[in-house]
Structure formats: C-alpha cells, structure tokens
C-alpha positions as CSV (number, residue, x, y, z in Angstrom):
1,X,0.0,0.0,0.0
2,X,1.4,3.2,-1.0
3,X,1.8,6.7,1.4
4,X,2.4,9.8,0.9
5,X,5.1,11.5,3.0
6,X,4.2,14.0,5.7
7,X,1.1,15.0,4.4
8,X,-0.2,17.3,6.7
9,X,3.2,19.1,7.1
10,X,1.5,21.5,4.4
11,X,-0.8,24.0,5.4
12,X,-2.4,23.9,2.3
13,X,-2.8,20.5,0.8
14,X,-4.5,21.3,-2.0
15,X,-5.8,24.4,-3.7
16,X,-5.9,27.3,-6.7
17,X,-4.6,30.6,-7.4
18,X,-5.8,33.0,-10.1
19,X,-7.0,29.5,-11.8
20,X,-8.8,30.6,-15.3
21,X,-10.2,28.5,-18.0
22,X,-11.5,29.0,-21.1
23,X,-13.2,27.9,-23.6
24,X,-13.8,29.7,-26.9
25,X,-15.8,32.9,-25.1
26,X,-16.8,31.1,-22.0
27,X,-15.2,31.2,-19.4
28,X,-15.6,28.5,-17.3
29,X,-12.9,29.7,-14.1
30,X,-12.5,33.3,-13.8
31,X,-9.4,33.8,-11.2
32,X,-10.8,31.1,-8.6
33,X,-8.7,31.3,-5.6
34,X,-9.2,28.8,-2.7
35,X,-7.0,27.0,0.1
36,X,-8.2,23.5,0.9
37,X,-5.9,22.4,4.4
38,X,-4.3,19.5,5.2
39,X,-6.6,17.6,7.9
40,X,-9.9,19.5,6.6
41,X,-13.2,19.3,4.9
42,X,-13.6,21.8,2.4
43,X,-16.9,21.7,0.4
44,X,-17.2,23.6,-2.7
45,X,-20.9,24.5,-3.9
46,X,-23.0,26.4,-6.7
47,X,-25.2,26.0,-9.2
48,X,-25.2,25.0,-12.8
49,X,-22.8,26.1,-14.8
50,X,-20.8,27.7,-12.0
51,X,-17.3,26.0,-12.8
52,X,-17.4,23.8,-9.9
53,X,-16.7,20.4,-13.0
54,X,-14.2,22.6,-14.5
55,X,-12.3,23.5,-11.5
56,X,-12.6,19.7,-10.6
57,X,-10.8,18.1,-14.1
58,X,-8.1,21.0,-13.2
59,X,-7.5,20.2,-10.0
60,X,-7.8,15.9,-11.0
61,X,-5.0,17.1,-13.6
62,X,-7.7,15.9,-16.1
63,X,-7.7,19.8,-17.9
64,X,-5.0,22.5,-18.1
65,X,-5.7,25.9,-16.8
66,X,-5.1,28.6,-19.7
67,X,-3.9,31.1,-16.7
68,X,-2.7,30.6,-12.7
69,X,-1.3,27.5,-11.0
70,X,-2.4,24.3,-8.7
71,X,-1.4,24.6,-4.9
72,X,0.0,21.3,-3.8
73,X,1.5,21.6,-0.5
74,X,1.5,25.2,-0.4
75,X,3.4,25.1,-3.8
76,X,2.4,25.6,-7.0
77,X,2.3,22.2,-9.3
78,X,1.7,21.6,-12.8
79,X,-0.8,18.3,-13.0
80,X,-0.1,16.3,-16.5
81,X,-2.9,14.0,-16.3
82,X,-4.7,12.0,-13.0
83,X,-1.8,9.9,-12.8
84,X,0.5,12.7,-12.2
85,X,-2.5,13.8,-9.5
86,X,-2.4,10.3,-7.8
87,X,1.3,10.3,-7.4
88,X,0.7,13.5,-5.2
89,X,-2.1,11.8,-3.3
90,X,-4.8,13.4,-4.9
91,X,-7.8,10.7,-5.8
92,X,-11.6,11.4,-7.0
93,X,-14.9,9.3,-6.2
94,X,-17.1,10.4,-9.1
95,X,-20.6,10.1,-9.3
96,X,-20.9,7.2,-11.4
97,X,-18.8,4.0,-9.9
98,X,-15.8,3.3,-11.6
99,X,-15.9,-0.3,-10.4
100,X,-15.5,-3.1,-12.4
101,X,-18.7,-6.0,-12.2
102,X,-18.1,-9.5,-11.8
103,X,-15.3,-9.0,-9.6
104,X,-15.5,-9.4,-5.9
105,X,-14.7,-6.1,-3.4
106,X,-11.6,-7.5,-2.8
107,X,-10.8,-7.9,-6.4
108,X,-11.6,-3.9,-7.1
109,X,-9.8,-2.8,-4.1
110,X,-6.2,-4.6,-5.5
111,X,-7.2,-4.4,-9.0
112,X,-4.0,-3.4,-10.8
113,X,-2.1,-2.8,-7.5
114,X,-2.0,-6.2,-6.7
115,X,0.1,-7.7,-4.4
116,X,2.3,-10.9,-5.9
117,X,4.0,-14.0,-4.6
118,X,6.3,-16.3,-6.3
119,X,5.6,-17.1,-10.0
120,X,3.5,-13.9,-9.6
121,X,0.2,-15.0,-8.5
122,X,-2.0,-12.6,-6.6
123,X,-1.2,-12.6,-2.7
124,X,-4.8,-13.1,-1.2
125,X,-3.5,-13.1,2.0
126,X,-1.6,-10.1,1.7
127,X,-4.4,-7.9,-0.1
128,X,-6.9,-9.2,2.5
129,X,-4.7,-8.0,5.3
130,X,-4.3,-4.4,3.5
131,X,-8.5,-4.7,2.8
132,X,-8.7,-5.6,6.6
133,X,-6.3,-2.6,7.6
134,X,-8.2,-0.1,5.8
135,X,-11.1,-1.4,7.1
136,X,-10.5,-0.9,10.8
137,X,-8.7,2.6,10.2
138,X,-12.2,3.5,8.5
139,X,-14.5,1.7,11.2
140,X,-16.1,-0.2,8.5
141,X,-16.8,-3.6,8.3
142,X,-17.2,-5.5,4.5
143,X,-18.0,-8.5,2.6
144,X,-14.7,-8.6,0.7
145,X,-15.7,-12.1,-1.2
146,X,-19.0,-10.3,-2.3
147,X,-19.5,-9.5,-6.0
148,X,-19.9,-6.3,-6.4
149,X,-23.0,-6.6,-8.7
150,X,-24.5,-7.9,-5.4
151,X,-22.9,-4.8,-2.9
152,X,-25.7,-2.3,-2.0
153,X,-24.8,1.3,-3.6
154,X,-23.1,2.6,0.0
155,X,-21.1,-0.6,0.1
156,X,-19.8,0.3,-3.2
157,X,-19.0,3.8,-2.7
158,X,-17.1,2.7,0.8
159,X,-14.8,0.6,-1.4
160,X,-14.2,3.4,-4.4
161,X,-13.0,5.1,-1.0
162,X,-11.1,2.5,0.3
163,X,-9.7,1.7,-3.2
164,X,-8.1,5.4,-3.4
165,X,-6.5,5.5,0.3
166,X,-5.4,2.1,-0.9
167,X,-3.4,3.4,-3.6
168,X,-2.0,6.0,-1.6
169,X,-4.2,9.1,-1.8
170,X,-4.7,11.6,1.2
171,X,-7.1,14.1,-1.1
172,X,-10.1,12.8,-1.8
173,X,-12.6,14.8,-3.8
174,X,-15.9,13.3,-3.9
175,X,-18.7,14.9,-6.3
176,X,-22.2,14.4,-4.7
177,X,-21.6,11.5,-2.6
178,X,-25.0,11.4,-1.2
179,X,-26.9,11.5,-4.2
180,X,-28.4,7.7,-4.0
181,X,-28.2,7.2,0.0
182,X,-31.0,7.1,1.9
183,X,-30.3,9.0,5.9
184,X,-29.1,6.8,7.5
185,X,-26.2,5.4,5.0
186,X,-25.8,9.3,4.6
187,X,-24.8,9.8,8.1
188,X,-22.3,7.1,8.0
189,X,-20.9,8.5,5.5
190,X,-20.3,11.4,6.9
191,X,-18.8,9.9,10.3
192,X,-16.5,8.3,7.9
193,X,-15.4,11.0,6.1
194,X,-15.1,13.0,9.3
195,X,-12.8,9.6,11.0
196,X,-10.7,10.6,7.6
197,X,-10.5,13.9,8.5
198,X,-9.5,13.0,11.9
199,X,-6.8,11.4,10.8
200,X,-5.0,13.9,8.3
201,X,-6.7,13.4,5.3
202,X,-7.9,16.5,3.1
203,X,-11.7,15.6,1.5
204,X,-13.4,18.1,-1.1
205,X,-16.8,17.8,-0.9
206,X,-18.9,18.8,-3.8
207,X,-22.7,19.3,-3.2
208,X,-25.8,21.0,-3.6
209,X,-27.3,19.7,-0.4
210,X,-26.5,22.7,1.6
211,X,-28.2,21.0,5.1
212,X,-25.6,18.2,4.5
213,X,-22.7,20.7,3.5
214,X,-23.4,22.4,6.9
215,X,-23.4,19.2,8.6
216,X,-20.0,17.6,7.2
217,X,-17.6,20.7,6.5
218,X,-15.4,23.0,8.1
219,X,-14.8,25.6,5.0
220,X,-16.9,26.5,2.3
221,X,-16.2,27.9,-1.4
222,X,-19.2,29.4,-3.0
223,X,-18.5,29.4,-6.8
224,X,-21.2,31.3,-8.9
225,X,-20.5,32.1,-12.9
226,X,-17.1,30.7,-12.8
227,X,-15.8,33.4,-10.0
228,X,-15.2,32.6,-6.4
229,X,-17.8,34.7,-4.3
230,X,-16.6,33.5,-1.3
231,X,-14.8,31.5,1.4
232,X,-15.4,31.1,4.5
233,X,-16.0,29.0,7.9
234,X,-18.8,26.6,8.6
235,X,-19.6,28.1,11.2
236,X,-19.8,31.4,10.2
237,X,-22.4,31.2,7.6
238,X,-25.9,29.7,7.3
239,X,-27.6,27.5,4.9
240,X,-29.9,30.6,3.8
241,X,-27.0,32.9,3.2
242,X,-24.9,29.9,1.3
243,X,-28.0,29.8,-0.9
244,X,-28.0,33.3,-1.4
245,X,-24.5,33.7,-2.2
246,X,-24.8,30.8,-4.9
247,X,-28.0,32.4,-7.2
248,X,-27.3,36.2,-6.2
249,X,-30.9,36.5,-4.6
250,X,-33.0,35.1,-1.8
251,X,-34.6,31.7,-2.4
252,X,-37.9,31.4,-0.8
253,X,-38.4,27.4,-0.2
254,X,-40.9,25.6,-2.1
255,X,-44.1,25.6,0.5
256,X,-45.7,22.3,0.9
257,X,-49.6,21.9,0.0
258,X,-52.3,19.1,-0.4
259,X,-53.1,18.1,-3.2
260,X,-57.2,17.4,-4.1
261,X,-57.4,13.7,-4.8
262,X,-59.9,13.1,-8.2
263,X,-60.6,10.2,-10.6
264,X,-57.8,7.2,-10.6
265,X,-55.6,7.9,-13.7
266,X,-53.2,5.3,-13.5
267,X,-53.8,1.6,-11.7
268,X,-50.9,-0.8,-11.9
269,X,-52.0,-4.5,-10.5
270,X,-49.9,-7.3,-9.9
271,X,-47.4,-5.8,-12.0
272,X,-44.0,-7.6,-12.4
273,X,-40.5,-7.0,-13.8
274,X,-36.9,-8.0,-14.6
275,X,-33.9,-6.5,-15.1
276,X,-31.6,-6.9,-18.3
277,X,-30.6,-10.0,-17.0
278,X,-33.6,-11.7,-16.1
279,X,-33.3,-11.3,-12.1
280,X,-37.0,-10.0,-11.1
281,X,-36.4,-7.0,-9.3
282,X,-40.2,-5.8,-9.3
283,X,-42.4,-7.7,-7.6
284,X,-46.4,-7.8,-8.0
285,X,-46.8,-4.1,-7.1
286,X,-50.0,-2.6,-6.8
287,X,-50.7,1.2,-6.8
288,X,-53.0,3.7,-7.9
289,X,-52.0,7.6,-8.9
290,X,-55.5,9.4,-8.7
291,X,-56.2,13.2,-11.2
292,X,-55.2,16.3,-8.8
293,X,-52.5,14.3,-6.4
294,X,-48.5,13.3,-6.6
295,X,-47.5,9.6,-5.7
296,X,-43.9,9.3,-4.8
297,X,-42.4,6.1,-4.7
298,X,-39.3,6.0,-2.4
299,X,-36.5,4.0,-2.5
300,X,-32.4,3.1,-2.3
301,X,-31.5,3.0,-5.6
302,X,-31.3,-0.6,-7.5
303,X,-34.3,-1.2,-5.4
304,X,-36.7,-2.0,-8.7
305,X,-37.3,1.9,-9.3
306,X,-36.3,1.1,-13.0
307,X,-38.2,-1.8,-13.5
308,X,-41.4,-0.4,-12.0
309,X,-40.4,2.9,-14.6
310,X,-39.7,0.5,-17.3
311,X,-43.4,-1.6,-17.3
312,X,-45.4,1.8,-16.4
313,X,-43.9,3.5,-19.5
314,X,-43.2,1.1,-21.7
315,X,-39.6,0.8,-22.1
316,X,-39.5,-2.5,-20.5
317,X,-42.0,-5.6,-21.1
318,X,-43.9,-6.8,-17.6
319,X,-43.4,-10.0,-16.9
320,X,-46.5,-9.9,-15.3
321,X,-49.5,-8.0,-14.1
322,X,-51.3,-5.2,-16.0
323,X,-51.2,-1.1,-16.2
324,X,-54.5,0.6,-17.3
325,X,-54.8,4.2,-17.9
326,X,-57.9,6.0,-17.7
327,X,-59.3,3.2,-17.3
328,X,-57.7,0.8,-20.3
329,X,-55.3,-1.9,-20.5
330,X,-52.0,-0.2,-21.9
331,X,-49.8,-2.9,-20.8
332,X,-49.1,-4.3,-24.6
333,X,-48.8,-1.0,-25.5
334,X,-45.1,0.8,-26.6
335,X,-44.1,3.8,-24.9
336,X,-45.2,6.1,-28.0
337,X,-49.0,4.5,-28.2
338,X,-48.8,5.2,-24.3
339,X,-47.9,8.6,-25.2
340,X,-50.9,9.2,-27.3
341,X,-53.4,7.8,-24.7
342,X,-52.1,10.7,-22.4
343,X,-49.2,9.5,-20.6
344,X,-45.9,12.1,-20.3
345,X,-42.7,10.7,-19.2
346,X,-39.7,12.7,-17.8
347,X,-36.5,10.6,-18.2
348,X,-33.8,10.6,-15.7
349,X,-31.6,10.5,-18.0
350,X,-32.1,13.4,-20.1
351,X,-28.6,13.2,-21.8
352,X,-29.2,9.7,-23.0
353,X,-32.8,9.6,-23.0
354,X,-34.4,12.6,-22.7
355,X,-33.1,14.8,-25.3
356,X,-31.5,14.7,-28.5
357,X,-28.0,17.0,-27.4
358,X,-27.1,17.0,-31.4
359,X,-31.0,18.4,-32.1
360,X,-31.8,22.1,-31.8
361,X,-33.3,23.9,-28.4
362,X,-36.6,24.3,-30.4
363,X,-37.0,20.8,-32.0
364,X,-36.0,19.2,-28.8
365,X,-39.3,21.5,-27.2
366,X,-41.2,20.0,-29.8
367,X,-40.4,16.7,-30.5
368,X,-42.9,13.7,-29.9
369,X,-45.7,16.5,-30.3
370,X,-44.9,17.5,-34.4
371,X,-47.5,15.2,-35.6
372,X,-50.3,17.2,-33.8
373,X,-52.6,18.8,-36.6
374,X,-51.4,22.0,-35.6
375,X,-48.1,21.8,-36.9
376,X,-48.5,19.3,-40.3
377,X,-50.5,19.6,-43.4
378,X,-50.2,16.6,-45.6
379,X,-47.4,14.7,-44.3
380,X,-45.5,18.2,-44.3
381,X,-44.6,19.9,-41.3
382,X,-45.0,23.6,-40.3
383,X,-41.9,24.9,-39.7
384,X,-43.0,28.4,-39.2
385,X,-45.8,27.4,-36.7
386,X,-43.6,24.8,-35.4
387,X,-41.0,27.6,-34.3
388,X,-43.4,29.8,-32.9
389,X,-45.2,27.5,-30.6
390,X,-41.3,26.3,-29.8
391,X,-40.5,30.1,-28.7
392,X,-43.9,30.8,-26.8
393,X,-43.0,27.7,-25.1
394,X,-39.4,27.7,-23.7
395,X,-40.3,31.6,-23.0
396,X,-43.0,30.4,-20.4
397,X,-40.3,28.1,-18.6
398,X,-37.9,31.1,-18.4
399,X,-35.2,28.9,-20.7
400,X,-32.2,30.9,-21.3
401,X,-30.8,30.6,-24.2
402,X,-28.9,32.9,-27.0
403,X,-31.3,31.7,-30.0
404,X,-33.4,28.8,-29.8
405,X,-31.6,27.1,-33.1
406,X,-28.7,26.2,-31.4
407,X,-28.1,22.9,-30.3
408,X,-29.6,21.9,-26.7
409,X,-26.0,20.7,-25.6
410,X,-25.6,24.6,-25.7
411,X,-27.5,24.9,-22.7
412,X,-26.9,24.6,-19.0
413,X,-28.1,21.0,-17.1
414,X,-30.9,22.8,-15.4
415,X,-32.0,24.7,-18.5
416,X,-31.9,21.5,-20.4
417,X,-34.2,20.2,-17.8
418,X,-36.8,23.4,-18.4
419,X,-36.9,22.3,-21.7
420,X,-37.9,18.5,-21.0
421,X,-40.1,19.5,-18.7
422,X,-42.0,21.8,-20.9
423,X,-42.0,19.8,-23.4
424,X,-43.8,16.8,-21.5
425,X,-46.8,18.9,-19.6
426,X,-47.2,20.5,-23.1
427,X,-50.7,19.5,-24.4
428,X,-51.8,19.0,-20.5
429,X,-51.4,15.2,-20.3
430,X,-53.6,12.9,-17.5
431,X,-50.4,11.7,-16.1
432,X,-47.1,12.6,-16.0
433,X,-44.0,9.9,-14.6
434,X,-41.6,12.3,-13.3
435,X,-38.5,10.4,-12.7
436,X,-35.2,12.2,-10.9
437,X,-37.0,15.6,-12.0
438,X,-34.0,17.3,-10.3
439,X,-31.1,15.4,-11.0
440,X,-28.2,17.9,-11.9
441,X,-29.8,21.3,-11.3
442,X,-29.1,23.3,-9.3
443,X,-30.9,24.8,-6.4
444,X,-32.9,28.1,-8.3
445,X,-34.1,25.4,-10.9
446,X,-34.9,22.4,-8.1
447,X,-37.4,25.3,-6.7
448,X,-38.8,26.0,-10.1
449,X,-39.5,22.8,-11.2
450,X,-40.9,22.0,-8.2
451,X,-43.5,24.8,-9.0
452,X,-44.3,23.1,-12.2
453,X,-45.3,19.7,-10.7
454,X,-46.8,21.5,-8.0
455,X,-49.2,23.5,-10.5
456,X,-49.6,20.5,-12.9
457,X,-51.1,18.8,-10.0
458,X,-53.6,21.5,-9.3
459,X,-54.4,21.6,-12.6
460,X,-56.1,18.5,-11.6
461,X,-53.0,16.6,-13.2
462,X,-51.5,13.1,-12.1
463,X,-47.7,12.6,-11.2
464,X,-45.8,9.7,-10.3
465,X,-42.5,10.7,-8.5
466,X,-39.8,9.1,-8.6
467,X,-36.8,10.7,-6.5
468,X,-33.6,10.1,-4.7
469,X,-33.8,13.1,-2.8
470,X,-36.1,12.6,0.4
471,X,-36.7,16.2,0.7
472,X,-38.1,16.8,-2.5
473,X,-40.4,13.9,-1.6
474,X,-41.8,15.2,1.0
475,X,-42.3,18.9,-0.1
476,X,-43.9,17.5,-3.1
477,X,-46.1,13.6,-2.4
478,X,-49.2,14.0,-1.2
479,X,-48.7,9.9,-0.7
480,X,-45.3,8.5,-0.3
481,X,-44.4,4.4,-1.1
482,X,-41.7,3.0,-0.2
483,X,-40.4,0.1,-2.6
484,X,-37.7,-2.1,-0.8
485,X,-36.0,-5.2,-2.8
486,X,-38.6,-4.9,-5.3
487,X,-41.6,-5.2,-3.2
488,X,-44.0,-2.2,-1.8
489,X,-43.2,-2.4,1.5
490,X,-46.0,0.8,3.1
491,X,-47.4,3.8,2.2
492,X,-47.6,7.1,3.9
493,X,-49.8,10.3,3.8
494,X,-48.3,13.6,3.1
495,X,-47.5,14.4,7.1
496,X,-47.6,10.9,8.3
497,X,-43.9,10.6,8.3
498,X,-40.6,12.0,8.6
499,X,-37.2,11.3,6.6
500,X,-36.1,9.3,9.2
501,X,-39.0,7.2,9.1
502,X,-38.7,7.1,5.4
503,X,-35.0,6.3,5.9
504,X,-35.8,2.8,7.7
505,X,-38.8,1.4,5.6
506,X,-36.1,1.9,2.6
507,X,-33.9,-0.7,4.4
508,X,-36.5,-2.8,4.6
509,X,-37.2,-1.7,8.6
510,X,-40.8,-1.5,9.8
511,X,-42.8,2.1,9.8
C-alpha cells in the first residue's frame, strides 16, 4: 500500500490561485482562488454552470488551466494527467462508480495494484490484510468475497473510498456523494469522512445539499459564474446565506400543499418486472395515482425503481401484471401508443434519453408533439408554426438561451431540464412519470420545477414521482411508497412521516 510523505506538514494541501479557463468565449474559471488544508473538509458548492466540473478536471489534472497555478503543498504544481494527480495523493470518487462488475470487493480494491508471490500470482493473503487494515482505520466492516454486482450502492461507494487510500491518496474529492443514499447510510458517510479527516486526510466535498454541507464541512467555497464569491468557515455562515450567495438572490423554499385527490388515472396490479438479465427485481406491485394528487415512490436506488419505470412506460416488457390508464389496459402497449393515450414521461436520463443533445433547443421543445394537426399539413410539417409555438413555449419556462436554433448541448443542465419538462406537460397530459426531475440542477431550478409539478397537479394533473432526494419527496407527495428489494413495502400520507421514518422502511425496517 502506498503513502504519501508528511502530508499534513503543508498547510495547504490542495488548492488554486488566479486559476482561469476558457473555452472559446466562456469562461468556465474566472481567477478562482481557494486553500483546501491539510486535515480538513472543504466543500465547494453552486449552481449550474458555476465551474465547480471545470475546477474539478483542473485540480484531478484531467484539464490545463489557460492562466494561474495548482497549490499542492503550499506550492504551485503543474498536474499532466490524473496519474501525475495520484502520485501527489490526490484521488476522485465520481458520481458514477468506476468499479469493475463481476469481480469481488476485494478484487476492485487490488485491481491493478496487486500484491504478488512467487511465479507472480495474486497474494490473497496479503491484499486481505491491506482490505482488513483499511477497514478498521475507517471503522467499516465488508464482505470482501462479495461480487460487487450484489454490494448495496453505500457498500460500493465505501470501497471506491477504500480503493483510493489504498493506492495511496490523502485528497479525496468526492462529487455528490449522497446523491443515491438514503439517511441513515448518509450519516455514515459522513462519520467516515469526518474519521478521515481525523486522521489527516484533506476531503473536497462537492454538493448542492446545503443542510448536509453544513453538517460535514469546516470551510466553504461558493462558486457562482465561474468566480469565487466566497470563502469562509462553517460556522460562520448559514444555509440561507450559502443559498444566497450561490443564485445572487434570496430563495424562498418551495411551500408544501395538499393536493385534491380526483378520478384514478393510473392503476398498476400485480405488475412484475426483470432487469436486463432476467433477475426480477419488481415484484407484484399494486398502486393507484389518482387526477389532482402526486404519488412518490421512495427507494435506495437498484431497489426495482427502474423496473417499475420501465413496465409503467413502456420501455421494459412486464413480466407480469397489468397497467390501465384511464381506465384501459395499456400494458401491450409501446411507450409512443402510451404517449398518445395521455401518458408524459420525464427521463432521468435526459442526456441519453431525454433529449437529442445534437437536435436544436426548439425541435428538442417540440419533438414527440410535431404530428399534432397544428403543426403538419399533408405529411408536411409547419416549420414556421412549429417555431413559434417552440419560442412561446421555452419563454414560459424562463429557458435561457442565445437563440433557440442552437443545439440543446448549448445549454446549462438545469435549463436542459426546463426544456424537457416543458416539453412533457405540453398538451396538458392525465399523467405525468416524473423520474429524478431534479437530478443535476441546481438549487434556483430544483425550486422551479418543483413549481411546475406542484401547479400541474392543481391543474387537476396526475404525477408519479420518482426521486432520490427525500426532501423533494416530502415537499412535493401528497402519498409516499416505499419500494424495498422490489416489493412495496407501506405507504404514507403527506405528514404521516418523517425522513427518518422514510430512511428505515427503505432498508427494509418497519414504519
């Protein structure tokens, strides 16, 4: 297992001065300036588009700065790619797992830093004892012979920590660690990352959940249009004035209101589903989303979220049970003929899934509704109506953009998001499947599309939520259920319970 020497004899470990990138007329880091120290928790936080990925791949010595330096140390440093990063202790847990399936914990922990015996085979022994080391320095206990296609999401994200102080890092950057955790895995991540602390490590910690920012850190950067607003102490700031300082204005919170229950929309009985390799991972679930209310269902992810997503929309075929919409059978039905019967569907995935990112701002606005009468004569399309109802429409989701005929990549995560939401409640539908509404934006455009669902509903419109952020679930459901290894385990009534309750019926505990 490698070290790095003396690292907390710096007082800063890592950080940036006069750091600017460009690119083309954006720029993307506009003289950021911040001091991470050795033994500390520094979080960084904004909104879309702030610089926060930039400054990241810069300080990961995955991108180049076009002006100012690196601190390593309290020295400046040139970083010539993550490897050059690593071999100064510097290691990042990104968002998406870089784990490799069909290997065992142990197995990722080593992998490619294994240690060798004679003939060189792998020394179990000897990796075990390093796993076991970094185990009790942590306080963590693991599985290390389980695969990790079978390791719950926090076990995974332990050994992507593990796997870095393994190979020697003492800067670890993580980048919204506690985006699929439910509380109480959240909490011990955060005693784990605080034990780190403890013991000399440096952590960045990049989030937009300012109550767990507050919790977790000891200095704060606020980064807003690529510029570093400020820094500053924990404790000398509160959550209200971090928001402020990261949109410019005061956010008034989203106020939670009941919804008015009407006719059932959408009834899903018995309804069963695999995953892509067969294993059933939704299991005969039965639910109904009535006109005028917003069901959430609540969940760890890789819980059967997906599945239950997949047979309500479409995308997947049941393997059992039936949907019905407004009262008829859709379950043959492909997610376009599902579509037409009144059914809107908000990917969580809107890079992939949800939007075309080579397609213009305005034909991604439109797309899915250009066969409506309005807008084709004669197998011919109407480009000039077409536009128009494009423009009146990303206007009235306040989508910034410099000309609606550039291409949607063009545009900020969170305005991306204003245009797949508009697009989907366009045409009023009976039901809309909002999945991860919120994923990626920032905390200005969590609050407004928040608003949207919120006056869909009241509209006397139908939403089923699915989310990975408890809060948004309870500001929003007016009924929450919880969905545990692929089964509906309860349901609760907007009030009835807390996160914490929430927390333990997602591990499977009783309400």
């Amino acid at each position: 297992m490698n070290t790095v020497s003396n690292p907390t004899a710096a007082r800063v470990r890592l950080g940036a001065h006069g750091v600017t990138r460009r690119f083309g007329t954006l720029i993307a880091n506009d003289t950021v300036d911040f001091s991470a120290l050795a033994g500390t928790i520094h979080a960084i936080v904004g909104g879309n588009g702030a610089g926060k990925s930039t400054l990241m791949r810069i300080l990961q010595g995955m991108d180049r700065p076009d002006a100012g330096t690196v601190i390593v140390n309290d020295q400046p440093a040139t970083l010539n790619g993550p490897a050059d990063a690593f071999d100064k202790g510097i290691g990042m847990v990104h968002q998406e797992f870089m784990l490799v399936p069909g290997l065992t914990l142990l197995e990722n922990l080593v992998l490619a830093r294994e240690p060798v015996k004679g003939l060189g085979l792998i020394d179990r022994d000897k990796a075990l004892g390093a796993a076991r080391a970094l185990e009790k320095e942590a306080g963590v206990t693991l599985d290390w012979d389980m695969l990790v296609d079978d390791a719950p999401v926090h076990v995974r994200q332990i050994v992507e920590i593990l796997r870095l102080l393994y190979r020697g890092a003492d800067v670890l950057i993580l980048d919204e660690p506690t985006a699929v955790l439910a509380p109480s895995q959240i909490r011990e991540l955060i005693a784990l990352l605080k034990r780190l602390r403890d013991d000399g490590r440096t952590i960045l910690f990049i989030s937009h959940k300012l109550d767990e920012v507050m919790g977790v850190s000891d200095d704060i950067t606020v980064i807003r249009a690529g510029r570093v607003i400020r820094s500053m102490k924990t404790s000398e700031t509160t959550k209200a004035e971090l928001a402020e300082l990261m949109i410019g204005e005061i956010l008034h919170e989203t106020s939670a209101r009941p919804g008015q229950q009407g006719k059932s929309v959408l009834v899903a009985e018995n309804l069963s589903a695999d995953d892509s390799r067969g294993v059933a991972k939704l299991k005969s679930a039965n639910f109904t989303v009535h006109a005028g209310e917003i069901v959430a269902i609540a969940g760890v992810s890789g819980n059967g979220q997906d599945e239950l997503i997949g047979a309500v929309t479409g995308l997947i075929a049941a393997r059992g049970g039936s949907v019905s919409l407004s009262g008829n059978d859709i379950s043959k039905l492909p997610l376009p003929a599902r579509r037409a019967r009144g059914l809107a569907y908000l990917s969580p995935d809107r890079a992939a899934e949800g939007l075309c990112l080579e397609a213009s701002i305005a034909e991604n606005a439109i797309v899915g509704h250009h066969r409506r009468s309005a807008f084709v004569s004669a197998g011919i399309l109407k480009l000039g109506q077409i536009a128009a109802h494009a423009e009146k429409l990303l206007d009235a989701y306040s989508v910034k953009r410099a000309s609606s005929d550039l291409p949607i990549s063009s545009l900020s995560g969170g305005n991306q998001q204003r245009v797949a939401i508009a697009r989907e409640l366009d045409g009023n539908p009976d039901i809309l499947v909002a999945c991860q509404p919120t994923r990626g934006v920032d905390i200005r455009g969590i609050a407004f599309i928040h608003q949207c669902l919120l006056e869909y509903r009241d509209r006397g419109g139908a939403v089923l939520l699915v989310s990975e952020e408890l809060n948004e679930i309870i500001t929003l459901a007016d009924r929450i259920i919880v969905l545990y290894n692929g089964e509906l385990r309860g349901e609760l009534h907007r009030g009835d319970g807390d996160i914490e309750l929430i927390g333990r019926m997602m591990l499977g505990e009783a309400a």
